[in-house]
C-alpha positions as CSV (number, residue, x, y, z in Angstrom):
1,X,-111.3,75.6,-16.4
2,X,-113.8,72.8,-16.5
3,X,-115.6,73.9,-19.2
4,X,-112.9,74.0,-21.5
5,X,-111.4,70.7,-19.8
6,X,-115.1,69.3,-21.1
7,X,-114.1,70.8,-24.5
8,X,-111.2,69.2,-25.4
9,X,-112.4,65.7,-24.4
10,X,-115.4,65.8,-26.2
11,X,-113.0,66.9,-29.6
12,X,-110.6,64.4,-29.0
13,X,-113.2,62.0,-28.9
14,X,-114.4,63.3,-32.3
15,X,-111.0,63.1,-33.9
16,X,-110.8,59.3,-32.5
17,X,-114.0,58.3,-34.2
18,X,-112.4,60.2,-38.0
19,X,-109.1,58.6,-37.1
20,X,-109.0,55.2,-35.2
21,X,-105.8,54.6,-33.5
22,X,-103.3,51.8,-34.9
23,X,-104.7,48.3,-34.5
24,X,-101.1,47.0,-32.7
25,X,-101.5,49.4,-30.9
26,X,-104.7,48.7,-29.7
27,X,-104.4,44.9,-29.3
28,X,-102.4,44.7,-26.1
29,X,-105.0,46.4,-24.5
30,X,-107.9,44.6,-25.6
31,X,-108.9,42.3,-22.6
32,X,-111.0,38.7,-23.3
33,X,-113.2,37.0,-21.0
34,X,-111.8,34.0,-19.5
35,X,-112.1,30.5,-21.0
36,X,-113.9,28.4,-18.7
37,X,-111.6,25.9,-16.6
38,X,-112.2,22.1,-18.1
39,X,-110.1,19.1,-16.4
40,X,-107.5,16.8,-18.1
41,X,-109.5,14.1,-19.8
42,X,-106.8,10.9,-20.2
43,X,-109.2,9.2,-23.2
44,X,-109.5,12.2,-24.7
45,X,-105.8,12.9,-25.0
46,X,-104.8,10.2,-26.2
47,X,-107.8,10.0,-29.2
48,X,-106.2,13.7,-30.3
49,X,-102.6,12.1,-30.5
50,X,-103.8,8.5,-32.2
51,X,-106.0,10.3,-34.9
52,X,-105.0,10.3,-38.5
53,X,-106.0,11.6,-41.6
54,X,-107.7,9.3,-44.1
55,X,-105.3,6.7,-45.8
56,X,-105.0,8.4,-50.1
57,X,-106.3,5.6,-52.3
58,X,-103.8,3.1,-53.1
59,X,-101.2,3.5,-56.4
60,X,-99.0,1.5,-57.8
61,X,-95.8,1.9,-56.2
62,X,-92.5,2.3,-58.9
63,X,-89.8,0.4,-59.1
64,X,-86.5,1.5,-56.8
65,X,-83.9,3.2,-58.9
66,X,-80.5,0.6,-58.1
67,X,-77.8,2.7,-59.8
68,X,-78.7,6.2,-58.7
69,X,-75.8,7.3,-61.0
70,X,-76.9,6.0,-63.8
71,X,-79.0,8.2,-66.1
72,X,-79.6,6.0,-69.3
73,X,-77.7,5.1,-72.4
74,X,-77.0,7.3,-75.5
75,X,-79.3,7.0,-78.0
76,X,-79.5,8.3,-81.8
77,X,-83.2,8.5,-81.8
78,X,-84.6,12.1,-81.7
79,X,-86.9,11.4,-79.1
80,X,-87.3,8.3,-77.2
81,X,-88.9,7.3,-73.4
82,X,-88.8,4.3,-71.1
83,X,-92.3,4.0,-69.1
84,X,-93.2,1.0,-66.0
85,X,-96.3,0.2,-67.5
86,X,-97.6,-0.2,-63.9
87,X,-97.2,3.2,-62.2
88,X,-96.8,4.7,-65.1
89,X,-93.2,5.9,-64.1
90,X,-90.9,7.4,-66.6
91,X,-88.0,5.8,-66.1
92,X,-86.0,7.4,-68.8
93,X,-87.2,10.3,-71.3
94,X,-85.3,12.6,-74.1
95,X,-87.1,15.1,-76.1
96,X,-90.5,13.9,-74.7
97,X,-92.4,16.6,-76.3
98,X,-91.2,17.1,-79.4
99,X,-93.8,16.1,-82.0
100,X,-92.9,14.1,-84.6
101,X,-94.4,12.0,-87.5
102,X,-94.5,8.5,-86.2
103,X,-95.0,6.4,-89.7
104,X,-96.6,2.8,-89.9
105,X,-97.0,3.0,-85.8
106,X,-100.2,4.6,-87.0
107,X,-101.5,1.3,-88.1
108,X,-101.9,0.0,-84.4
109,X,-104.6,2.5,-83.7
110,X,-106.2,1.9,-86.9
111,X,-106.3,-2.2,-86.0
112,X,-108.0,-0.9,-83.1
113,X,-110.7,1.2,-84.1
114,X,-111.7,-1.5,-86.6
115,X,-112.0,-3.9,-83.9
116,X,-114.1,-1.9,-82.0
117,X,-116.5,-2.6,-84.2
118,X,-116.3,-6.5,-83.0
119,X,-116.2,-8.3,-86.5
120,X,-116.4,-11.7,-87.9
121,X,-112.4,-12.3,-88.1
122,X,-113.1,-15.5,-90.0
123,X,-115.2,-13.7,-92.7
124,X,-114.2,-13.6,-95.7
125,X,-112.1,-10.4,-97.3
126,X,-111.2,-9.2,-100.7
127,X,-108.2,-6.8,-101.5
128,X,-109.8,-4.1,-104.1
129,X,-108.0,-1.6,-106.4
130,X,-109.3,0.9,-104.0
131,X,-107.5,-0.2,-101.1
132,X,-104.0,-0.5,-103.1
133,X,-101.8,1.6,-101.3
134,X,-97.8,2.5,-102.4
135,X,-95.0,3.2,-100.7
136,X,-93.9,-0.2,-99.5
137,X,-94.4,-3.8,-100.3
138,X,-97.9,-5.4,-101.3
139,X,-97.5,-8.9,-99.3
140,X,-101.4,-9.8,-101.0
141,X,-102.5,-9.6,-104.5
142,X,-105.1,-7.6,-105.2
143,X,-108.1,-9.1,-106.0
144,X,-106.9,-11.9,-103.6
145,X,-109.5,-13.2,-101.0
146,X,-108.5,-14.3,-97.4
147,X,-110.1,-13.6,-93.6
148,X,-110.5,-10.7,-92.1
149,X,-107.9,-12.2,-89.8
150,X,-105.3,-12.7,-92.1
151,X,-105.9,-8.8,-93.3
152,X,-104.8,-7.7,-89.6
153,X,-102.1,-10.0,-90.1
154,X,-100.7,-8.5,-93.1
155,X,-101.2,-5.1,-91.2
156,X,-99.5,-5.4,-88.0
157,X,-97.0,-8.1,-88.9
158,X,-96.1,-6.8,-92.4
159,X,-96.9,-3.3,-92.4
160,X,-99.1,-3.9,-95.2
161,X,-100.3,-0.5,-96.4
162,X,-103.1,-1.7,-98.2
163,X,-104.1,-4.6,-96.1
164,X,-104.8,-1.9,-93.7
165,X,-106.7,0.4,-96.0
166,X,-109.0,-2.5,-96.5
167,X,-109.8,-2.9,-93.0
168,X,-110.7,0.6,-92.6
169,X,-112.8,-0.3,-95.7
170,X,-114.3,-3.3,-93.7
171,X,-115.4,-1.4,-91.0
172,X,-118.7,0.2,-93.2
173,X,-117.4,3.9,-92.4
174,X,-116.3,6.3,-94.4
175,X,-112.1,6.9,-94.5
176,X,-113.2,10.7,-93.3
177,X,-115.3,9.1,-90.7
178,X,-112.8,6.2,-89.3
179,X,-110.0,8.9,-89.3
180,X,-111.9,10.8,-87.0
181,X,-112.8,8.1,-84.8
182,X,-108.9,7.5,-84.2
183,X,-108.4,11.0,-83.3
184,X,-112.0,10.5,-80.8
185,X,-110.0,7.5,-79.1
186,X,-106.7,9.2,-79.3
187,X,-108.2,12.2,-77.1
188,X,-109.9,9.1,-74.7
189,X,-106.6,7.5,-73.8
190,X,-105.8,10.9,-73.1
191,X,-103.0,11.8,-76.5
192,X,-103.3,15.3,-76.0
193,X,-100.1,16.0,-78.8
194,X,-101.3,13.6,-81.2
195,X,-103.1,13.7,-84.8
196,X,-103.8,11.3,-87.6
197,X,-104.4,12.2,-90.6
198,X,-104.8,8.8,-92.9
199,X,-105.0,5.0,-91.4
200,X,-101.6,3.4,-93.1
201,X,-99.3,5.9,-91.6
202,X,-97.8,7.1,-94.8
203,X,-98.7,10.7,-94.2
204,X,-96.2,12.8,-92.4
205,X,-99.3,14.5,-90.5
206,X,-99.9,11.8,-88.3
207,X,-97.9,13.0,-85.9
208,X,-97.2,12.4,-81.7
209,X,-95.0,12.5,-79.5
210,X,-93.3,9.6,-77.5
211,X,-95.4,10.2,-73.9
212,X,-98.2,9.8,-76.3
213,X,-97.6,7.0,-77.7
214,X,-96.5,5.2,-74.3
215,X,-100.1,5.8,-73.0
216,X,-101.6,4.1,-76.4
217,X,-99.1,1.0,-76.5
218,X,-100.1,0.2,-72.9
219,X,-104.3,0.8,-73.9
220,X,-103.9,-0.7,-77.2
221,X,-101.7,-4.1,-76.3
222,X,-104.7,-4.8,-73.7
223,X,-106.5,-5.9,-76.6
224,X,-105.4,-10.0,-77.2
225,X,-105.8,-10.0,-80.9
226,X,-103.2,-6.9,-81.8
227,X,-101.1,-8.6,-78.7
228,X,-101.1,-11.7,-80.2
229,X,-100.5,-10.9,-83.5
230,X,-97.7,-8.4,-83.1
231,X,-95.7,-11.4,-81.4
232,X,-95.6,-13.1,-84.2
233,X,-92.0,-13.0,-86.4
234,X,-94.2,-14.3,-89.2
235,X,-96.9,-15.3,-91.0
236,X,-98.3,-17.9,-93.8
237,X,-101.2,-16.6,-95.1
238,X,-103.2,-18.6,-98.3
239,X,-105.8,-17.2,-99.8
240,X,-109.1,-18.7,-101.8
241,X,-106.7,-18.5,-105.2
242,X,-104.3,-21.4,-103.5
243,X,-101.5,-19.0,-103.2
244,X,-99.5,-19.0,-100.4
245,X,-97.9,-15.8,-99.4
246,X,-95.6,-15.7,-96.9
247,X,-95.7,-12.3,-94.4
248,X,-92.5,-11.5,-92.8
249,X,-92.4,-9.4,-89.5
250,X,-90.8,-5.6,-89.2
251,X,-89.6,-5.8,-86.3
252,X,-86.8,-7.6,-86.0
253,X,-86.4,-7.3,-82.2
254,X,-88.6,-10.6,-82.3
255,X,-86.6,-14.1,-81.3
256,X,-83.7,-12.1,-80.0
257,X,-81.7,-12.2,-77.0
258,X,-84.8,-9.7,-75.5
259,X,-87.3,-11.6,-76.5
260,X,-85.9,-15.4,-74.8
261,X,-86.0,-15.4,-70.6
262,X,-86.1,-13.5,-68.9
263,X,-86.6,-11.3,-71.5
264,X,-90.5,-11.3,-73.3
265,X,-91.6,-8.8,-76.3
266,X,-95.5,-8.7,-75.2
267,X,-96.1,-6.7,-78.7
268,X,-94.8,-3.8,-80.3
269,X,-94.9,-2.0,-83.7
270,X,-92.2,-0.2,-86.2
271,X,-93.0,3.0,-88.8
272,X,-91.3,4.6,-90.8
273,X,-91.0,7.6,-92.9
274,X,-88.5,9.9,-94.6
275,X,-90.1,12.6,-92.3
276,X,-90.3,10.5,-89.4
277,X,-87.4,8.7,-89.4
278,X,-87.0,5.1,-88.7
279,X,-89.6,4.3,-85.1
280,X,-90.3,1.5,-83.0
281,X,-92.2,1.3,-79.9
282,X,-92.1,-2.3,-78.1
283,X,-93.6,-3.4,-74.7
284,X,-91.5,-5.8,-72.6
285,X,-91.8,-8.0,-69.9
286,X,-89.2,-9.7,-67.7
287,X,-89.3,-12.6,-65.1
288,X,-87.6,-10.5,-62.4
289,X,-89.2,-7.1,-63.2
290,X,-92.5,-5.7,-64.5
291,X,-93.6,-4.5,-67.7
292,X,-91.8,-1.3,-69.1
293,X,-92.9,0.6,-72.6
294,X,-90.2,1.9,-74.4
295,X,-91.3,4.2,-77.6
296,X,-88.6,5.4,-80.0
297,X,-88.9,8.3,-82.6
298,X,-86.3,9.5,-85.2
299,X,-84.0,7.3,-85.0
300,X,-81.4,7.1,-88.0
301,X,-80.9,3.5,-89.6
302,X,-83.4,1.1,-89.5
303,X,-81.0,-1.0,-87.2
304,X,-80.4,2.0,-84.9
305,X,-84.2,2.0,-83.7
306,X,-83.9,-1.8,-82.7
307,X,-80.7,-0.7,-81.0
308,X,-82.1,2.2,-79.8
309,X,-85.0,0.2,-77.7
310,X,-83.3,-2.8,-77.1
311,X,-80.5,-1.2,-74.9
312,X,-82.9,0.9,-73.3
313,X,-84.6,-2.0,-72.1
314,X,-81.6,-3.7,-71.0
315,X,-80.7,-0.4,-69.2
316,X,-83.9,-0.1,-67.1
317,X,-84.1,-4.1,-66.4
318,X,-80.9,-3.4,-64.5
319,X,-80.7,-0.4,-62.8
320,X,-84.4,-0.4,-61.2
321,X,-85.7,-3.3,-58.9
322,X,-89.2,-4.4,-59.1
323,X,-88.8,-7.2,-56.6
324,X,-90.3,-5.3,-53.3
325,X,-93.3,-4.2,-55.5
């Protein structure tokens, strides 16, 4: 009886080791050793409650949102945003990421790239044959010679396609070379939807989308010159002939109702192209508020875009609050 009592414990305890019993079933009968007894420490209480976690670094904090209701105005534009250029907030966005062709806008990023090279604005400049450029109007003569100044003028304020080929002309590289040296600092203000494909803007291939373009108003209006100059509803410009030609702006949101107090245009720049559409994107500022970007692309008349952006910057001035910023 013993013997084969001895039997079947020492198979049972085979089968255990080739089949281990359940682990909930185990664990109620697993015993610990006891935690050492430790005494209520006051101090040390009371550091445990008081502790935080390190403070996130600081952000800009966004405007408050006033009509909670209200969700923007209707637009014709295709695609069109509204951005606080502090936070970086979209306040107001339609068709964000639908690419589009974006026209003479193109022309801000080529003023930019050619003043990165830091040249002699004062220097003389001479319009060639090679930079003559169609597709809208020639505001200088060619052959005519003026300042490298008044080329940018002609560029930004006019629109002047081949004021603008001449400054990429200027800046000693090659067109292949400066066109790729847009797309470089496209990719650095991080414009990951975005392409250019010549420096006027007059090929549908230079294409972006309005998020895009918000991030390179705000980097590109940093510069004073291009800020500066795309304030300006006009421009005189005489060249070394005697001629006087006078340079007429494009966008003709400048000296109105939101561009006197509290309302300020800080810069901004139209484009246009059958495949584009008519575009505009402006930068604002307002005595009560911040600064807000608003980009529009597609829109259909040439006075629809200036609508287009100018009630959307009336829209956001009064439904969010920047006064507890």
């Amino acid at each position: 009886m013993i013997i084969k009592l001895f039997t079947q414990l020492i198979l049972a305890s085979t089968i255990l080791q080739f089949f281990p019993a359940d682990a909930g079933e185990l664990e109620p009968r697993v015993t610990f050793p006891e935690a050492p007894v430790r005494s209520f420490d006051l101090f040390e209480t009371y550091d445990i409650i008081s502790h935080r976690l390190p403070e996130a670094p600081d952000r800009s904090r966004v405007p408050v949102k006033l009509i909670s209701a209200s969700m923007g105005v209707v637009t014709n534009a295709q695609s069109a945003i509204v951005v606080d250029r502090a936070s970086q907030e979209v306040l107001f966005e339609k068709n964000v990421a639908q690419p589009r062709a974006i026209g003479s806008i193109t022309k801000l990023m080529t003023a930019y790239v050619f003043l990165q090279g830091n040249p002699d604005l004062d220097a003389p400049a001479t319009l060639t044959s090679e930079d003559l450029r169609y597709g809208a109007e020639l505001h200088l003569s060619i052959g005519e010679t003026v300042t490298v100044r008044d080329l940018l003028k002609a560029s930004l304020v006019g629109s002047d396609n081949s004021s603008t080929a001449a400054l990429a002309r200027l800046s000693g590289m090659s067109e292949g070379d400066f066109i790729a040296r847009m797309n470089e600092v496209a990719a650095e203000f991080g414009m990951q939807q975005t392409t250019f494909d010549d420096t006027t803007g007059l090929s549908s291939k230079n294409v972006s989308v309005v998020s895009d373009l918000a991030m390179m108003f705000d980097k590109i209006l940093e510069n004073e010159t291009i800020t500066q100059i795309t304030q300006l509803s006009s421009v005189t410009i005489t060249g070394n002939s005697g001629r006087t030609y006078l340079v007429e702006s494009t966008d003709e949101l400048l000296g109105t109702f939101v561009d006197q107090q509290p309302y300020d245009i800080v810069g901004g720049k139209t484009g246009y192209l059958p495949e584009a559409g008519y575009c505009l994107g402006t930068l604002f500022s307002h005595e009560n508020g911040g600064e807000i970007i608003v980009v529009v692309l597609g829109s259909e008349t040439k006075e629809g875009r200036f609508q287009d952006v100018k009630s959307l910057a009336v829209w956001a001035y009064k439904t969010f609050d920047w006064s507890t910023l």
